[in-house]
N, C-alpha and C positions, 0 to 999 in steps of 0.2 A: 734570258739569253736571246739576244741577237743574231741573225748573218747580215743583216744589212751592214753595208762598206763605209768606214767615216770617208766623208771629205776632208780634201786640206789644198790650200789655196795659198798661192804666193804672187809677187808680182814679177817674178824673174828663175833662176838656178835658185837661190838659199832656200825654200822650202824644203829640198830636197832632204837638208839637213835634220828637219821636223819630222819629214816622213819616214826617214831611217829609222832616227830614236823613236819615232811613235812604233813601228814595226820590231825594235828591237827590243821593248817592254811589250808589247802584244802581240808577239808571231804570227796569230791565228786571225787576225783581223785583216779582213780584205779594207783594201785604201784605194783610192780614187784621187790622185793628186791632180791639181793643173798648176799651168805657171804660164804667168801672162807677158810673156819676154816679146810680143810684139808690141807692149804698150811700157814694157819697162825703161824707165825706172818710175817707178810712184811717187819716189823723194824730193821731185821737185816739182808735182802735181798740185794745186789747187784742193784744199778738202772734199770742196763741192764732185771734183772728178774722177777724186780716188773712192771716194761713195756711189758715184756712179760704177766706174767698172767693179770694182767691189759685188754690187747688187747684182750684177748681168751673172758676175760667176757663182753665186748664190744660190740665184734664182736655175741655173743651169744642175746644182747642185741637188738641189732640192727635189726638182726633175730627176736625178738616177737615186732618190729614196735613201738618199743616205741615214743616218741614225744620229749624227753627230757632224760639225764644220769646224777646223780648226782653222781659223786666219793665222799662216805661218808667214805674217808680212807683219815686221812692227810697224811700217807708215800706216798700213791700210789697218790695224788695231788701235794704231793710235786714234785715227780718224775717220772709222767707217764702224767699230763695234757696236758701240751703242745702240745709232742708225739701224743698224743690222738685228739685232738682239731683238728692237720695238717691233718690226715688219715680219720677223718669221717665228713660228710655234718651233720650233726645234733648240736643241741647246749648239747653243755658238761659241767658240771660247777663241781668248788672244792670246799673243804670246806675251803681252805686257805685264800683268796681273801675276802670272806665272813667276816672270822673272824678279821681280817686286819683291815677290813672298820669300823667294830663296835667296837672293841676296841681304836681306833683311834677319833672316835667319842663319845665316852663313859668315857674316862680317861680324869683326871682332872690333873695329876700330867705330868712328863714329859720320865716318866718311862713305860713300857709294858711289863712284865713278859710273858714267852711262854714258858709253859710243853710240852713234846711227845715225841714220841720214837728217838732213836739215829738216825734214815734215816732223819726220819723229820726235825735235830733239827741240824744236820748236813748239811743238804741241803740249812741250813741257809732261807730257803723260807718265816718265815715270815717277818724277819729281813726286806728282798729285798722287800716284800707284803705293810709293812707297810711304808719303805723311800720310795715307791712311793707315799705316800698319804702327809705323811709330817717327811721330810729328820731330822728333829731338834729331835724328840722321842728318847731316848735312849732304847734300846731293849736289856734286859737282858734272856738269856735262859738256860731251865735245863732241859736236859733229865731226862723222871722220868717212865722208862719202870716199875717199880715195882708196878703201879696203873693198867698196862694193866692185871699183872697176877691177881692180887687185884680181878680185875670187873671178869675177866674169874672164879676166884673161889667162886663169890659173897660176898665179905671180906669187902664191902665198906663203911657199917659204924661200922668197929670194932676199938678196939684199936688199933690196928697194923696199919688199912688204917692211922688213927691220928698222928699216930708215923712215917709212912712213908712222911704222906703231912709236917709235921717240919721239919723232915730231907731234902726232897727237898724243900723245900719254905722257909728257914727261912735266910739264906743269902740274896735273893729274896728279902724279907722283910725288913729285914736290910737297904737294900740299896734302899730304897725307893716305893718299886713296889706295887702298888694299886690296878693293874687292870690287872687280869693276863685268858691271853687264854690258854685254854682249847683246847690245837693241840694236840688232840687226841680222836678219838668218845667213846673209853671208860670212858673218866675222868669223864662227865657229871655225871655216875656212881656214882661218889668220889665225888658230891660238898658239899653233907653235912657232909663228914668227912672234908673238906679241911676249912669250914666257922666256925664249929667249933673250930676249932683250930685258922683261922684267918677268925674274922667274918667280918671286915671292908674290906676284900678285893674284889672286882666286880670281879666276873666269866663269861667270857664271853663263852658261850655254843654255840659253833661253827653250830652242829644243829637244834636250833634253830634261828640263824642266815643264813642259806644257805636255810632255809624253805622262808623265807621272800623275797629274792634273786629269791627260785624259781617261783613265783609268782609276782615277778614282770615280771620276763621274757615273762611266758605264756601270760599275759595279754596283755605286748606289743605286743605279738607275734599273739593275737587272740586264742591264744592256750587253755586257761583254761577250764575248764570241767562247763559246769553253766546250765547243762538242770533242769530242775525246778522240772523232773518227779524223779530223782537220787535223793536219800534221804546221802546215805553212798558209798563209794568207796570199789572197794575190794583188795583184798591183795593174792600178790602170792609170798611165802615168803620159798628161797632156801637155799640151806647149801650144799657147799662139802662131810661135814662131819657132821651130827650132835651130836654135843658133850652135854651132860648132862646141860652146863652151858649156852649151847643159846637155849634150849627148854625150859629152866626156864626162862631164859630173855625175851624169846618170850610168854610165858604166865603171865606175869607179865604186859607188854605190851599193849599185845591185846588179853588175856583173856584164859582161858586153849579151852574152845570151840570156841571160831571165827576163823583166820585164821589157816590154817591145813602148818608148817613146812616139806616140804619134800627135800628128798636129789637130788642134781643134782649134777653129773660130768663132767665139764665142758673139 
């Protein structure tokens, strides 16, 4: 057993979505989020940059003794894990690999659609994620940056989100795709505009997929938080910048009075 607090790291609001399901599988786990909304968005960073800021919130991580790092950024998993994993003794995890496994396991067809920003989608990471699981999947993908401004503006279940989830998904769909990841922590945002629109399609919520991941780990690890006297975990929850649209998100959350949003400069 553990009390030290996992980390979890994003580049903007969608971690927050990580941090929820991480807390809503382990209640008792103190968390330490940040979110780097004054350098957001990562998606259209350079590798070399997104490894950089990557490493600064790490390294800042590492510093408050965390036990565990969740990169709740698919850009910065796509293209800083690795990086990451070589330079520090702790366990690191993405939300790529996560999403990978359960879409793989969850599709019935021979197709796997993958939304995210152009780093992500470029990087080609889950393509490589998922042939290592099984090489026969056909992996069809579509950058759809216009869901991240979407969640940033809170637009997610308007007409527009509907109209935008067509415009990216309906080729997608055409071409058979059933089962489509959600590589990117804002989309979870977007799944009732996207089901809508196509409701027979399984959304795999990468979030809630790397919560279950993380907890396996602790437990093999001995690490899990299980004192019997801890009722609830607490929450320390950063921002570069805080922008109008992740104090809403964060009270939406976890509630306008529980965790207090303050700004850190990393």
């Amino acid at each position: 057993m553990s009390n030290r607090p996992i980390g979890i790291f994003d580049s903007g609001i969608g971690g927050l979505t990580v941090c929820r399901a991480i807390h809503d599988v382990m209640p008792k786990e103190d968390i330490i989020y940040f979110g780097d909304t004054a350098r957001f968005p990562y998606g259209t960073r350079s590798q070399e940059t997104i490894i950089k800021y990557s490493r600064e919130i790490v390294n800042y991580l590492v510093s408050k003794n965390v036990k565990m790092i969740v990169i709740a950024c698919n850009t910065a998993s796509a293209a800083a894990l690795d990086t990451l994993r070589a330079e520090n003794n702790i366990d690191i995890v993405g939300v790529i690999e996560a999403g990978a496994k359960a879409a793989c396991f969850k599709s019935k067809e021979n197709s796997i659609g993958v939304i995210g920003t152009r780093a992500t989608i470029n990087s080609n990471s889950y393509k490589k994620a998922i042939a290592n699981i099984n090489s026969t999947i056909n992996v069809i993908q579509q950058q759809a940056t216009l869901f991240v401004s979407l969640a940033e503006e809170g637009m997610t279940e308007t007409e527009i989100a509907k109209l935008t989830a067509k415009e990216y998904l309906e080729k997608m769909y055409a071409n058979g795709v059933r089962t489509l990841i959600l590589g990117c922590t804002h989309f979870p945002l977007l799944k009732k505009a996207i089901s809508a629109v196509y409701p027979d399609i399984k959304l795999i919520d990468t979030g809630i997929e790397i919560a279950g991941e993380v907890k396996s780990i602790l437990i093999k690890k001995n690490l899990l938080q299980n004192s019997e006297s801890k009722v609830i975990g607490s929450f320390e929850l950063y921002a570069s910048d805080i922008t109008d649209s992740m104090q809403s998100l964060k009270d939406i959350f976890f509630g306008v009075d529980s965790a207090k949003l303050s700004k850190l400069v990393i």
